[in-house]
C-alpha positions in Angstrom: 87.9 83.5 72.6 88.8 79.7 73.8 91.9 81.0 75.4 90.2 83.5 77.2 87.3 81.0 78.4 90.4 78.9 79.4 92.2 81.4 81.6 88.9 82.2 83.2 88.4 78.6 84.0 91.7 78.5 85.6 91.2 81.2 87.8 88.0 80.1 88.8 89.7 77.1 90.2 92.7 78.7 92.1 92.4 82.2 92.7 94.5 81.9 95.9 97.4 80.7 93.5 97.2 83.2 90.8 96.9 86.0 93.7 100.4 84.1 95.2 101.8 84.7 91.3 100.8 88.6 91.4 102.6 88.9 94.8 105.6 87.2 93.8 105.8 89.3 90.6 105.3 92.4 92.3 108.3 91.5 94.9 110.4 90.8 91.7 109.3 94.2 90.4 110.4 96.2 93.6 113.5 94.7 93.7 114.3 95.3 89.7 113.2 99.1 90.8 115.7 99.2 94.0 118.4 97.7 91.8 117.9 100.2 88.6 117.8 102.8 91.3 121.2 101.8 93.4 123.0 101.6 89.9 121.9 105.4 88.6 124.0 106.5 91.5 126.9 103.3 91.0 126.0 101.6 93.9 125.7 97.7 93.2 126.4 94.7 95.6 129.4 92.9 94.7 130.4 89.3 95.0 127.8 86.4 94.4 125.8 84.9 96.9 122.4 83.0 97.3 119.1 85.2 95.8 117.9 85.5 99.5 121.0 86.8 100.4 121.4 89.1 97.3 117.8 90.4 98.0 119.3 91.4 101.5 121.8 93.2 100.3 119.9 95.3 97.9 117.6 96.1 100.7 119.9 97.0 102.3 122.1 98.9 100.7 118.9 101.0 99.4 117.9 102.1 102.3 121.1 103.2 103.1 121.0 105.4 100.4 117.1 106.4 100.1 117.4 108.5 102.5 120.1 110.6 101.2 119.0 110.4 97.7 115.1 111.1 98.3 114.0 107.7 97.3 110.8 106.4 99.5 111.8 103.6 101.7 108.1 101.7 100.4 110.2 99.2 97.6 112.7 97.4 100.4 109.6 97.2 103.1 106.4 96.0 100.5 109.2 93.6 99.0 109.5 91.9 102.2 105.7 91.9 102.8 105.2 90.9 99.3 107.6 87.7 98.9 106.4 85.8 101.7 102.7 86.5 101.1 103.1 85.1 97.7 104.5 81.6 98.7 101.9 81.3 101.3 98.9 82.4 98.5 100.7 79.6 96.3 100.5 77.1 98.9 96.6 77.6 99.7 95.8 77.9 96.2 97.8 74.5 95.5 96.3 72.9 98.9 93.0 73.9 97.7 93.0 72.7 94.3 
């Protein structure tokens, strides 16, 4: 029951943050779903490169291939909604604290 009082305390005091957290783990979800997707068919980027970079690439190599295979084109544009939303939620909610 105290933890729970705890986490409610928390975000009572920076509900801009924790909504910055949700975004940012939903981007992180989208991408995992546009990876798992471009490997059932054997498509994966190759080579190494900064996760900005890498997130580029799988966008972009999904939509490539959603149309062909189907797939809605939502992951690779609410990922790219998503991401920056949550650092500037993170940023209020940190500024506001």
């Amino acid at each position: 029951m105290r933890d729970l009082q705890t986490a409610a305390q928390f975000i009572e005091q920076g509900p801009w943050a924790i909504l910055g957290f949700l975004c940012l783990g939903f981007s992180g979800l989208l991408f995992f779903r546009m990876r798992v997707k471009l490997g059932s068919i054997g498509e994966s980027p190759r080579g190494y490169s900064l996760p900005l970079g890498y997130w580029f690439k799988v966008s972009r190599m999904y939509l490539k291939n959603a149309e062909a295979q189907g797939w809605p084109q939502f992951p690779a544009y609410a990922g790219w909604g998503c991401a920056p939303l949550g650092f500037i939620l993170i940023v209020v909610g940190i500024a506001r604290v």
